[in-house]
N, C-alpha and C positions, 0 to 999 in steps of 0.2 A: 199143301197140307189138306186135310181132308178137313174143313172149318163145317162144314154142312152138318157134317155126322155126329156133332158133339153135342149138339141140343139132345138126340133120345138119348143117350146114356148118361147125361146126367138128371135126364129129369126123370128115368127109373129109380137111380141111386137116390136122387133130392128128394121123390116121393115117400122111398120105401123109410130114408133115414127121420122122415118129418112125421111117418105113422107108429113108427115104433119109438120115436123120442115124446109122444104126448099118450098114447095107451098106458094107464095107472100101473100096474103092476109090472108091464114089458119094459116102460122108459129106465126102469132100476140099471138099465145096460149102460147107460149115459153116464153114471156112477163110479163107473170099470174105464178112467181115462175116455171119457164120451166114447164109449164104444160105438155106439149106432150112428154116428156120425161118423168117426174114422172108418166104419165098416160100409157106409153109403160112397164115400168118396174113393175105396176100395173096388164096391163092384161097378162105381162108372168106370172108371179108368178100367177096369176088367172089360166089362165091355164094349168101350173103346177102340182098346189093341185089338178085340177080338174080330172088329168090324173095317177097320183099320189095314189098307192096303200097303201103306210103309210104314216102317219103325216108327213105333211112338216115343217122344221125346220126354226128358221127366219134368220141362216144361210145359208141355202139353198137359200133364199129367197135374200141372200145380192147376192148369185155368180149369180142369173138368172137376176137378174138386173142389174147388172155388165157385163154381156155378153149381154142383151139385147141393153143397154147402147152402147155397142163398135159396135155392128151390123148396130145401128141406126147413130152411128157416121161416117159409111163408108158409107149407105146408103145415108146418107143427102150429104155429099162428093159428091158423086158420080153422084147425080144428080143438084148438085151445079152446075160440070163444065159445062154443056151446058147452063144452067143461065146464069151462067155469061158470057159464049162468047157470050148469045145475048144480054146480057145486053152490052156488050162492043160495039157491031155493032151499038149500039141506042146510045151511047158516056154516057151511066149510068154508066158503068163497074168502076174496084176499081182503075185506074189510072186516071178518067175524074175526080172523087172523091178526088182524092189528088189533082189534078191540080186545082180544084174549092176553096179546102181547105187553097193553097197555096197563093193564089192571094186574099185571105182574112185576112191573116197575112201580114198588112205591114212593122212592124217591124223588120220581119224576114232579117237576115242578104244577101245580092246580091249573095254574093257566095257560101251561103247554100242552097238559093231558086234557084239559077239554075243549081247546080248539082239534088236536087230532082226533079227540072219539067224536067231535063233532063232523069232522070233515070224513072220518071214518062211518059214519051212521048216513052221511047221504048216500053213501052205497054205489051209486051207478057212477059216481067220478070216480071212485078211487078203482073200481073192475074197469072204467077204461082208461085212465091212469098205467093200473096195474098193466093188462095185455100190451099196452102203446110201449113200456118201458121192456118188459120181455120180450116183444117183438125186434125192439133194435140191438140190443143184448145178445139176440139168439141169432140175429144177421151176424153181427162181426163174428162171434165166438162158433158159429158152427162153418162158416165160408173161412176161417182161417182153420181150425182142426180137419175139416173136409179136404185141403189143401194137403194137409198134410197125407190122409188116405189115399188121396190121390197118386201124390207123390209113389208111396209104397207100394199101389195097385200096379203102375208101370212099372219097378224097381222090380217085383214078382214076376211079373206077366209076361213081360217084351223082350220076346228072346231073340229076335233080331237085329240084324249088324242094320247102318243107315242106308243099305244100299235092298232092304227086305230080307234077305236071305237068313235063312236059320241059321243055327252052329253048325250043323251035319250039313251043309252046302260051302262052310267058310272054307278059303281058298288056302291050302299049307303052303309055307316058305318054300321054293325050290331056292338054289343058292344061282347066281347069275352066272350061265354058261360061256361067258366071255371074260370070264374072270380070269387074271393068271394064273399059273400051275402054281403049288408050292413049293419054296425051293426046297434042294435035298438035301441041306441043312436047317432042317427048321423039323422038332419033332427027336432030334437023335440024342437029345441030353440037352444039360448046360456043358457052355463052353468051356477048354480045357485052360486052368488059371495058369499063370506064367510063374 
């Protein structure tokens, strides 16, 4: 198996799925059945096959999107945290969030809601809170969807038999020329009833 080759193509795909899963207005794709996820674990396994001297397997195809998956997971991470610390300067970030959320529940009990707008107001625990718990989330959830692109990307793409060869090279039936003749009743009707 060609095991070397499979670290660039997913970490094109883990890159590309991890830049468009965190840009504000592009991530809306993730919405659409995690597009950009299924679509990152899509062009690894594209290509993959493309680099790929024998048939790729749709097991192959589960592990490149599964590593595509966890690349894209660290990538979106990663460029989460300066988001959100500017989101936090502009008072958007995930603790303005719970405080807006809080003060919307008025039944919420006095001395629940001001231990969280408490623990909400220190601010720098709950943004890395927040990131720590998104970050594990968006492991499992984008290396299993990514899995699944994967899958699809060879399902699409691999149009080879397990020996390389295309369709237009597959070998046609010939029938085995040591075969007996058929006999000379076989072919001329059903047989005549008594």
């Amino acid at each position: 198996m060609n095991n070397d080759g499979i670290l660039k193509p997913a970490l094109i795909g883990g890159v590309l799925l991890g830049i468009l899963s965190v840009i504000p207005v592009i991530k809306a794709g993730n919405c659409l059945c995690c597009g950009w996820v299924i679509g990152g674990g899509i062009l690894a396994s594209y290509l993959y096959v493309k680099s790929s001297p024998i048939a790729v397997t749709l097991g192959r195809g589960v592990a490149i999107g599964l590593l595509a998956g966890a690349i894209g997971a660290v990538v979106d991470t990663l460029f989460s945290i300066p988001l959100e610390l500017l989101l936090s300067r502009i008072g958007l970030g995930p603790a303005d969030q719970i405080r807006q959320m809080l003060e919307q529940i008025p039944q919420m009990p006095p001395e629940i809601k001001r231990t969280l707008l408490s623990f909400a107001q220190s601010g720098k625990g709950i943004g890395i809170a927040w990131i720590l718990m998104s970050a594990i989330s968006k492991l499992a959830v984008y290396s299993v969807v990514a899995m699944l692109g994967g899958t699809i990307g060879v399902a699409i793409f691999e149009k080879r038999d397990r020996n390389g060869r295309p369709p237009d090279e597959m070998p046609i039936y010939r029938p085995p020329t040591d075969a007996a003749p058929p006999r000379s009743d076989e072919g001329a009707g059903p047989p005549p009833t008594p």
